[in-house]
Backbone as a ProteinNet text record, in pm:
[ID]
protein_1_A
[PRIMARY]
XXXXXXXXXXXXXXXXXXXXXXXXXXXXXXXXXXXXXXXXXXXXXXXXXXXXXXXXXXXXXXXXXXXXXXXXXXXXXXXXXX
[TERTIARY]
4180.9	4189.4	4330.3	4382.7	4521.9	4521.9	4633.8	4603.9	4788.6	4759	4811.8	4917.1	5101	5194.3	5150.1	5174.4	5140.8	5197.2	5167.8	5216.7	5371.5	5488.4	5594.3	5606.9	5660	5686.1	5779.8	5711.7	5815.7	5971.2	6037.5	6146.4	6213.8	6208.6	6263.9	6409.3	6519.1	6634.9	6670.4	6785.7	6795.3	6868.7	6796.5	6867.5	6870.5	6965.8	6964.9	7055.1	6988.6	6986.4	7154.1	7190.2	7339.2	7399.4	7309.3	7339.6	7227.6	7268.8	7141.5	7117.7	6912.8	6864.2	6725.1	6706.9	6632.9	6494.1	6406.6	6253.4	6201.8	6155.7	6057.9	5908.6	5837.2	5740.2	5633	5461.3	5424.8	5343.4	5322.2	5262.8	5112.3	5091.6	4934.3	4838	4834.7	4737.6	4787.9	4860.4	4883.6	4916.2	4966	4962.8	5083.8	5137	5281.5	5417.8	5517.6	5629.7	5679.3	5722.5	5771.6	5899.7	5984.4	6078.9	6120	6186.8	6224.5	6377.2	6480.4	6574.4	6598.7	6635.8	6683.6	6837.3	6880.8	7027.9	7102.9	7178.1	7210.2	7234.9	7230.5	7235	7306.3	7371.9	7506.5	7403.8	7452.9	7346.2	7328.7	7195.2	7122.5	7098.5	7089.9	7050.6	6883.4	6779.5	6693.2	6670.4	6513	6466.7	6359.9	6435.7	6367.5	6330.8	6274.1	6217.3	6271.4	6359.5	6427.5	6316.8	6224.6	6143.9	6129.9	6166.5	6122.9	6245.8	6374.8	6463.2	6454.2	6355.2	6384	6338.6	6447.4	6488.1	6377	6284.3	6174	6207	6212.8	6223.6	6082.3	6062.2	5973.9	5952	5814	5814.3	5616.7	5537.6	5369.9	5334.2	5458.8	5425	5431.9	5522.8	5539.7	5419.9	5359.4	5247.3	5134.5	5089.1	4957	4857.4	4735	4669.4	4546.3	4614.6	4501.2	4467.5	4356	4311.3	4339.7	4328.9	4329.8	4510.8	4580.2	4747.9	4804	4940.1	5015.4	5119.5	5144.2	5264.3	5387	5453.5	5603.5	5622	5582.9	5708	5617.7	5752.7	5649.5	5669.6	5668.3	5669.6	5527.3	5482.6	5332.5	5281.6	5189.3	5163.8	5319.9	5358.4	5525.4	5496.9	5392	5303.3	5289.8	5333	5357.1	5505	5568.3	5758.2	5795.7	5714.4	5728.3	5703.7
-11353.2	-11254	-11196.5	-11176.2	-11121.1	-10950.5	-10902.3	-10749.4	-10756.6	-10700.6	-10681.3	-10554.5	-10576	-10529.4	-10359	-10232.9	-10121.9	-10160.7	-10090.2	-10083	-10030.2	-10083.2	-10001.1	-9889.5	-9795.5	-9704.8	-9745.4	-9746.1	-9745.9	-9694.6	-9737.9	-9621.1	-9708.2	-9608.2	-9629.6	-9606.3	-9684.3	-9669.7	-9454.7	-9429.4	-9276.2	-9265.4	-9188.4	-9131.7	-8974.1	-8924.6	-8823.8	-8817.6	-8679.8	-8654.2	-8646	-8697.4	-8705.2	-8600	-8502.2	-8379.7	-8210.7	-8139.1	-8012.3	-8040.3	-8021.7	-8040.1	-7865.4	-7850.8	-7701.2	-7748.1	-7685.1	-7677.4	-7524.3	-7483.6	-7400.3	-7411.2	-7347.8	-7336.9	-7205.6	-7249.3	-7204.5	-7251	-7157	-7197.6	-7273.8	-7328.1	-7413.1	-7353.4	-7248.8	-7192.3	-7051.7	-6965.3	-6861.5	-6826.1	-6885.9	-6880.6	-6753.3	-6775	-6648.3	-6793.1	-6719.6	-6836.4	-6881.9	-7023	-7073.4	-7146.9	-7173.1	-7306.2	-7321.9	-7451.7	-7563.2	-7580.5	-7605.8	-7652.9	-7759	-7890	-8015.7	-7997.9	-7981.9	-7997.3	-8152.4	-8231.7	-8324.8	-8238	-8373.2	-8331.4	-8441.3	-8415.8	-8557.3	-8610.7	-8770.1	-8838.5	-8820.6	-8892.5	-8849	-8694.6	-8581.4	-8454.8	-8479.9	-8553.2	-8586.6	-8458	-8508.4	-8349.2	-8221.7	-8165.9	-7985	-7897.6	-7850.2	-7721.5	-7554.6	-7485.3	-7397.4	-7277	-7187.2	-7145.9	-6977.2	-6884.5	-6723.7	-6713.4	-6792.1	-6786.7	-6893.1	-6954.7	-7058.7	-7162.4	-7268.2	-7432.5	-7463	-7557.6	-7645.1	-7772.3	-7855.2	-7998.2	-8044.9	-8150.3	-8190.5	-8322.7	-8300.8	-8325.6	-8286	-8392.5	-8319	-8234.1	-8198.5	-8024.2	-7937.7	-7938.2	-7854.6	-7790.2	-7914.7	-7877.2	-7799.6	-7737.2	-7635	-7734.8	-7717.2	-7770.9	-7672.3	-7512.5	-7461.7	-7483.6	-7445.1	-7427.7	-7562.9	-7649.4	-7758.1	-7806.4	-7739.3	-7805.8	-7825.5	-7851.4	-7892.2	-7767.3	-7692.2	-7627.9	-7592.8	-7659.6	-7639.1	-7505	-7421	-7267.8	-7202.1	-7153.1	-7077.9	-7154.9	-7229.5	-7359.3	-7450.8	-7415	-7474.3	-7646.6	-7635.7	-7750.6	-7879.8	-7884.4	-8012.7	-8093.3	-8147.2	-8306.6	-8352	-8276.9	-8301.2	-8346.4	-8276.1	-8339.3	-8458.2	-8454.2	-8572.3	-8681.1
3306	3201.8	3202.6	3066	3098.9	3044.2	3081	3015.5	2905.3	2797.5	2683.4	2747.1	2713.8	2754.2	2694.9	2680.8	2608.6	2484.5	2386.5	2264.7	2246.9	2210.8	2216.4	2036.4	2114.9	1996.1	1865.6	1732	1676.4	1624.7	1653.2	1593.9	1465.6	1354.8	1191.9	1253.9	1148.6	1172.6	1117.4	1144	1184	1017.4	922.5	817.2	794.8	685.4	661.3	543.4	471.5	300	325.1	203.5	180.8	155.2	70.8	23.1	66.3	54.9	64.6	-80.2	19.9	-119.1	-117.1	-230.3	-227.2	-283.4	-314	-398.8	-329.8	-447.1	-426.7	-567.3	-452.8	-537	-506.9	-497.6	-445.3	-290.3	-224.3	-91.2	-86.7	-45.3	-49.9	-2	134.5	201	145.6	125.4	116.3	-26	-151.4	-262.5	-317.1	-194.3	-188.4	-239.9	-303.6	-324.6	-185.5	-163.7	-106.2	-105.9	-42.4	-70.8	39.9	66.5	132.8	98.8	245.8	185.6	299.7	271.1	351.4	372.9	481.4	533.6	592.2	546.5	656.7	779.3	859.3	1004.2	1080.4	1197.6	1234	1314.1	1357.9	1372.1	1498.6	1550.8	1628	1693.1	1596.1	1601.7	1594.8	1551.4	1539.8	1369.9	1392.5	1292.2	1358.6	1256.4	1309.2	1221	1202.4	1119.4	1148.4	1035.8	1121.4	972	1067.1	1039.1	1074.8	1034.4	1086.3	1223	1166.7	1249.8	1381.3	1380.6	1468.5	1441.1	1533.9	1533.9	1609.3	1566.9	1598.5	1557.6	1704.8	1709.1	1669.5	1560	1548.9	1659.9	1743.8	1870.4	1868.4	1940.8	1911.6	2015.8	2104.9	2200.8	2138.8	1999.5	1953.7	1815.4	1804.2	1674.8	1735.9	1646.3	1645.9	1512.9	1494.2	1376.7	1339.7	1349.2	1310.1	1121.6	1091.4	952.4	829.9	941	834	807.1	862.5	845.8	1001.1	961.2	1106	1060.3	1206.1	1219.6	1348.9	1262.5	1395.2	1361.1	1469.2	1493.2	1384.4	1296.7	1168.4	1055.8	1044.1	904.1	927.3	826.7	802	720.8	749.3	613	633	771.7	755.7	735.9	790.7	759.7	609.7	537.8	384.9	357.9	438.4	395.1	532.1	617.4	744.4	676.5
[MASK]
++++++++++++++++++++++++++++++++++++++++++++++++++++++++++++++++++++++++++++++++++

């Protein structure tokens, strides 16, 4: 019988938005306005969520999944822009 090597992780090649980009709208759970702004970032900075003043590496120590969403720090619902 043989045993199967682990699965290796994928890694996507490393991009980032060429330009700042903005949206707002409204919030999904809270129905208060919201917006979003995308920053480049130099490479291999990875990505982060900078939220109620703080930088959250997106990383799964860092997620919570209460009420039906995912949240890094204080940025909710990311699993929608991930």
């Amino acid at each position: 019988m043989s045993v199967a090597a682990p699965a290796q992780a994928f890694k996507a090649p490393a991009r980032t938005v060429a330009t700042t980009v903005a949206l707002a709208g409204v919030g999904l759970h809270t129905g208060a306005p919201a917006k979003v702004t995308l920053h480049p970032e130099e490479a291999g900075a990875g990505l982060a969520f900078l939220a109620g003043g703080e930088r959250v590496p997106v990383h799964p120590d860092h997620a919570r999944t209460p009420g039906g969403c995912t949240v890094l720090g204080a940025a909710r619902t990311v699993e929608h822009l991930l």
